[in-house]
C-alpha positions in Angstrom: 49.4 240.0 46.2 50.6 236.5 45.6 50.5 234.0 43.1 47.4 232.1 44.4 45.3 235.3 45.3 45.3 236.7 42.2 44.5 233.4 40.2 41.6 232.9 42.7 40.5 236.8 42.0 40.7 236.3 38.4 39.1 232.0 38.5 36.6 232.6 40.8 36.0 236.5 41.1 36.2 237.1 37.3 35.1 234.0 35.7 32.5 232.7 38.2 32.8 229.4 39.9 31.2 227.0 37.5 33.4 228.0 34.6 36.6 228.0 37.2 35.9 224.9 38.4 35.5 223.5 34.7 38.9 224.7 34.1 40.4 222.9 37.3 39.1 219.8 35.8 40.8 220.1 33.0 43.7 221.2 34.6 44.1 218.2 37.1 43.3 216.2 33.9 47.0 217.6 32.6 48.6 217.9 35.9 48.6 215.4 38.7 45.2 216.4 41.0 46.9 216.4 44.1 48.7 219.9 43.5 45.6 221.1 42.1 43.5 220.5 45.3 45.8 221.7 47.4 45.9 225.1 44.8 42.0 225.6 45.2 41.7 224.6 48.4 44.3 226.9 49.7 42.7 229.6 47.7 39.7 229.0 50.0 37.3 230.5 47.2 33.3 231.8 48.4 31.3 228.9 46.2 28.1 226.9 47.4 28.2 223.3 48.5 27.3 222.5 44.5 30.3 224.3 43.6 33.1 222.2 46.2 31.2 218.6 44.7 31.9 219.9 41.0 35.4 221.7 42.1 36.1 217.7 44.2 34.3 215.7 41.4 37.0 217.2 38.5 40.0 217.0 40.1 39.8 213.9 40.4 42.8 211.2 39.6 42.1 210.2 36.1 45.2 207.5 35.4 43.2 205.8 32.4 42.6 206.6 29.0 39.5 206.3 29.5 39.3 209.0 32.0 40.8 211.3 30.5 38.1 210.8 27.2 35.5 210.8 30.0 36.7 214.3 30.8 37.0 215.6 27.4 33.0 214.1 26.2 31.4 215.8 29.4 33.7 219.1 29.3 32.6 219.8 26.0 28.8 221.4 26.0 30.6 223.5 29.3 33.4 224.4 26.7 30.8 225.4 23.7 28.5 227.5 26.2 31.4 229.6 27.6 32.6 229.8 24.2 29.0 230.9 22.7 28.6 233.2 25.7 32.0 235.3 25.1 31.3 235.3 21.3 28.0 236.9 22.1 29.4 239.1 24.7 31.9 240.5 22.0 29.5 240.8 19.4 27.7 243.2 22.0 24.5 241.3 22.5 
């Protein structure tokens, strides 16, 4: 199994697709976008029309500071729910 198949298994199977493509969002925000499209499109990951506009609309080229703040203040209630939902899951509830 390569590389790419078993981050897709683990993104997209695993996580689900809102939180993986959260996490590509951030990613292209740290690496340059292009590589990351190319990752998740090659990947060629099951998600609903929703899913490829958020997936296309955060890896996007962010080459401003702003952009990159932009990221961070509308990542963060995704961040604090997928944090809260683990905690709970933990905790057994």
């Amino acid at each position: 199994m390569g590389c790419l198949a078993m981050t897709s298994e683990l993104m997209y199977a695993q996580w689900g697709a809102t939180t993986a493509n959260v996490l590509v969002g951030v990613l292209s925000a740290v690496v340059d976008s292009i590589p990351v499209k190319f990752a998740v499109l090659t990947m060629n990951p099951d998600m609903s029309l929703g899913q490829w506009l958020l997936v296309t609309i955060n890896a996007r080229t962010r080459s401003r500071p702003i952009d990159v703040f932009d990221l961070f203040l509308h990542a963060t209630p995704a961040v604090l729910v997928i944090l809260k939902l683990g905690r709970r899951q933990v905790a057994g509830g």
